[in-house]
Every structure is written in C-alpha cells, then in structure tokens.
N, C-alpha and C positions, 0 to 999 in steps of 0.2 A: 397214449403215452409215448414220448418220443423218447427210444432206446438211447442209449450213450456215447457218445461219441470215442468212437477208433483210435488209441491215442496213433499219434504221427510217428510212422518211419525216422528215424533218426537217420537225415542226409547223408550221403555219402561221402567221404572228402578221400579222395586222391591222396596220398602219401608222396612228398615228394625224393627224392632219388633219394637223399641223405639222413629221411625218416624213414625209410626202407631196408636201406644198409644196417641202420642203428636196432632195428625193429627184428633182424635176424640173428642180428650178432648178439643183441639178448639172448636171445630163444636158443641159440649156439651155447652162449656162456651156463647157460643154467643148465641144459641137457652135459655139459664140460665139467661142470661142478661137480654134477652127481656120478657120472659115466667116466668110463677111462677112454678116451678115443676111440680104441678100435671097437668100443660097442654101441657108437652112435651113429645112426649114417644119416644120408641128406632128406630121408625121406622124413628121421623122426622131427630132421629141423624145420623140414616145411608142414610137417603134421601140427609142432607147438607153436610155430609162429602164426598156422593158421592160412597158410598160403601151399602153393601148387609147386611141385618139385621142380617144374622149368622157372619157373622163378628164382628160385632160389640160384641155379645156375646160372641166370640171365646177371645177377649179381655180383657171383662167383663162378664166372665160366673155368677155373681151374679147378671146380669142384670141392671134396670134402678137404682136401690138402690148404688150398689157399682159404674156405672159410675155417679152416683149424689156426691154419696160424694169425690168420687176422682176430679172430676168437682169443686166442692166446697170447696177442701185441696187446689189447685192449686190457684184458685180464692184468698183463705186467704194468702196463702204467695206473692201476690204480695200484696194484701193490705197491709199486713205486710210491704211489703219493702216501704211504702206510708209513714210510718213513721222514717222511717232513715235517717238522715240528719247529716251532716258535723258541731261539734261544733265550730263553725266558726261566729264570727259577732252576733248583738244581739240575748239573745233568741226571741224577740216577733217576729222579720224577719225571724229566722229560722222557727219557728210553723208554720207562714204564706206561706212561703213553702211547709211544711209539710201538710197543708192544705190544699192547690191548689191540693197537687196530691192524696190527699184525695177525696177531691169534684171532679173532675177528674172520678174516679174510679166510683163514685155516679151515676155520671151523666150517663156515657159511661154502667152500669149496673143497669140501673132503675129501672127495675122490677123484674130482681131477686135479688136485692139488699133489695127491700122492702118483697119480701118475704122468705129471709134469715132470717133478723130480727125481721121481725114481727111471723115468726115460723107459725104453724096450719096444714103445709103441711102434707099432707100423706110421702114423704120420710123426715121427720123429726125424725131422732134418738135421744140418748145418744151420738153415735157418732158424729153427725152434730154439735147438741149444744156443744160438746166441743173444736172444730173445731172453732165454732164463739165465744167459752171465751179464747179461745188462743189467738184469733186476738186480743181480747178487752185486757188481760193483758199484751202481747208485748205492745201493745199503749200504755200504762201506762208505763209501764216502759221503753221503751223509753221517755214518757215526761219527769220522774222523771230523765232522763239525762242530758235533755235540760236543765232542773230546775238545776242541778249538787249535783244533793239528791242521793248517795249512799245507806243510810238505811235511807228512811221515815219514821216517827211516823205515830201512826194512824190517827191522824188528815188529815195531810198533803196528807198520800195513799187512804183517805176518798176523799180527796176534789178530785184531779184529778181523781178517777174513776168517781164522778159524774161528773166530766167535761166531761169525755169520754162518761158516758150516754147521757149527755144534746147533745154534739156530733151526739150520732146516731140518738138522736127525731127528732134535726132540721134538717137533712138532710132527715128524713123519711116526714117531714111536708113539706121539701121544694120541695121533689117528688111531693106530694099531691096537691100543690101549682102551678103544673105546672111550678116547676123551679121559683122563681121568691121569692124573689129579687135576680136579678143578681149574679152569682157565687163568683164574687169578693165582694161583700157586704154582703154576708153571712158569707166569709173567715173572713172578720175584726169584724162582730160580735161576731163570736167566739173566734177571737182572745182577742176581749177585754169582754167576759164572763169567758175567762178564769184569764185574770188582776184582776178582779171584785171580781171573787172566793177568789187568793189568796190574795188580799187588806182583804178583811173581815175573814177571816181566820186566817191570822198574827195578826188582834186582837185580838186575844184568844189560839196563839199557839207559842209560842217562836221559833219550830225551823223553821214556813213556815214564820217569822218575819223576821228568819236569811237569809231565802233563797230571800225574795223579796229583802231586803235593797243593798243582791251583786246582784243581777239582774238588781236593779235601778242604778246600778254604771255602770251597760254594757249597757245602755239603752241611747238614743238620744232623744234630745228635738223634731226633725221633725220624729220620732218614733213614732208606736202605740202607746206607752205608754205617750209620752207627749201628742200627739193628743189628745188619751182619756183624759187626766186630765186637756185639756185645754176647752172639753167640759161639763166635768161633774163638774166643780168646779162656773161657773155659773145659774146651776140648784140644787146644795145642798145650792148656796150662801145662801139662805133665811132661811137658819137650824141654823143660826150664834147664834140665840137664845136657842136654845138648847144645847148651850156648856159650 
C-alpha cells in the first residue's frame, strides 16, 4: 500500500523592503495599542513579527525611538482618515459617523491610546507631540467642513478645538471607566456637547449664529438635534422666569 504523500512545503517568498517595513510596523502598532511605550521593547517587536532583533534594526537602525514614532505617524493618519466623511445628509448624522470610527479606533487601541495623549513616556518627543497636534488640527478642520466654515473667526476655531479637547478627555475617562457607558451613548453625548457648544456660542458670535441657523435648516425633527431640544426644553422650562 503506497503511504500518502507529504503534503508540500509552502515556498518561500522574500518579502520585499516595503512588505517588511509594513510587516513590523503592524507588529509595532498592535504591541502600541495594548502597551504604553516604555513597556514594549525591540525584542517583543521582533518576537510578534516573528523575525530576529537585528532585523528589526536593520529597518529601524534609530532603534525603538524611530520605530515608535513611525508606529505612531502611521497610527495618526488612519485616525486622521476617522474623520473624513462624505458632505452628504445632515451634519449631526455625519459627526455621528465620524464618531463611531473614532471610538472605534479608541477602543481597538486603549492603552496606547491613553498613553499617547496622556504623554510622560520616555519616547516622547518634539516629534511625537507634533505628530498628535497634527491629528488634533486635521479634526478641526475637518469639522469646520462639516460646519461649511471656510475661514472661521476666533470664536468659532476656539469653540471646536475645545470640542476636540473635550473629545479626547472623554474618551480618555471612558478608557478609565472601563468602557462604559456604551460606545454608542458616548457617540450621542458628544455629539450633542458639541450642539450645546455652538447653541451658546451663537449667542455672542454672529458668524457661529450664521453657521447653526443653515445647519438647523439641514437638520431633521427625528435628528440629534430635534431629539436634544425635545429634551432639554423640558428641564430649562422652569428658567421661563428669567427671560
């Protein structure tokens, strides 16, 4: 009886330079995701990619510093693409989009997400930091497109960057929180802390005035935005005396 045949070695294939790059800067990113920097070193990268620590070097001859921060360039431009979205349908549906693959990103990168922004790490540069104020003024200015703000006044480029601060707190609290409350009930608090911003804003800025009134014209009654004001208009009822 003739025994069975051996199945076949799967050939070899060569990696080339830029499948090699890409091959550790995974292995980087996902050891980054879960680890805060200074508790991953070169060896766990070449241990998860599966390759030899002079490799890894041969790569990154600046060692953990330069594959940190290439690890962390790559990281920011997908965050970055977390907020491109299609001017399409209202804005508060769009952001809420934009949010989902925001929190997304949060989630799927938790802990080196909190220690990206919370900073302190030993590979924390100049370069780093500017690396994560890149991210944070693409997201502004992507909102200000949403909004369909060309040149924002200072008010208006004030108000959304502190929405984009208030942004990263609460996704840093909601790490800390254990996730909770639910991703999708975070997405609509934000999304209507950011209503709330430019509602109070437009009272004292003519042109973030101009931009809510055409946004309330693209906006829908079963919308964030009617939702909110179907809520908040029975908890300021009792202020009727103050007007």
């Amino acid at each position: 009886m003739t025994s069975a045949a051996t199945p076949a070695t799967p050939a070899y294939r060569r990696l080339s330079v830029e499948e090699r790059r890409t091959q550790l800067l995974a292995a980087a990113l996902s050891l980054f995701a879960h680890h805060a920097p200074d508790e991953v070193s070169l060896d766990d990268v070449a241990e998860a990619a599966g390759v030899s620590r002079p490799l890894v070097y041969r790569y990154f001859p600046g060692g953990k510093q330069q594959l940190y921060e290439a690890a962390l360039r790559s990281a920011a431009d997908r965050l970055e693409l977390c907020f491109a979205e299609p001017a399409e349908g209202p804005p508060t549906e769009r952001l809420a989009r934009v949010l989902d693959r925001y929190l997304t990103f949060v989630d799927e990168h938790d802990a080196g997400f909190s220690a990206l922004l919370q900073g302190g790490s030993v590979a924390e540069t100049s370069r780093t930091t500017a690396i994560v104020d890149e991210v944070r003024r693409a997201a502004a200015e992507q909102i200000l497109v949403h909004l369909g703000v060309p040149e924002p006044g200072p008010r208006l480029r004030m108000m959304v960057r502190t929405w984009i601060a208030s942004v990263e707190a609460a996704s840093l609290i909601w790490l800390d929180e254990d996730k909770r409350p639910p991703a999708a009930e975070l997405r609509g608090w934000l999304v209507d802390h950011l209503v709330a911003l430019l509602a109070a804003t437009a009272a004292t800025d003519r042109q973030t005035a101009k931009v809510v009134a055409a946004l309330l014209a693209l906006e829908t009654a079963d919308g964030p935005v009617g939702t909110l004001a179907r809520r908040v208009v029975p908890v300021v009822g009792d202020a009727a005396h103050l007007l």
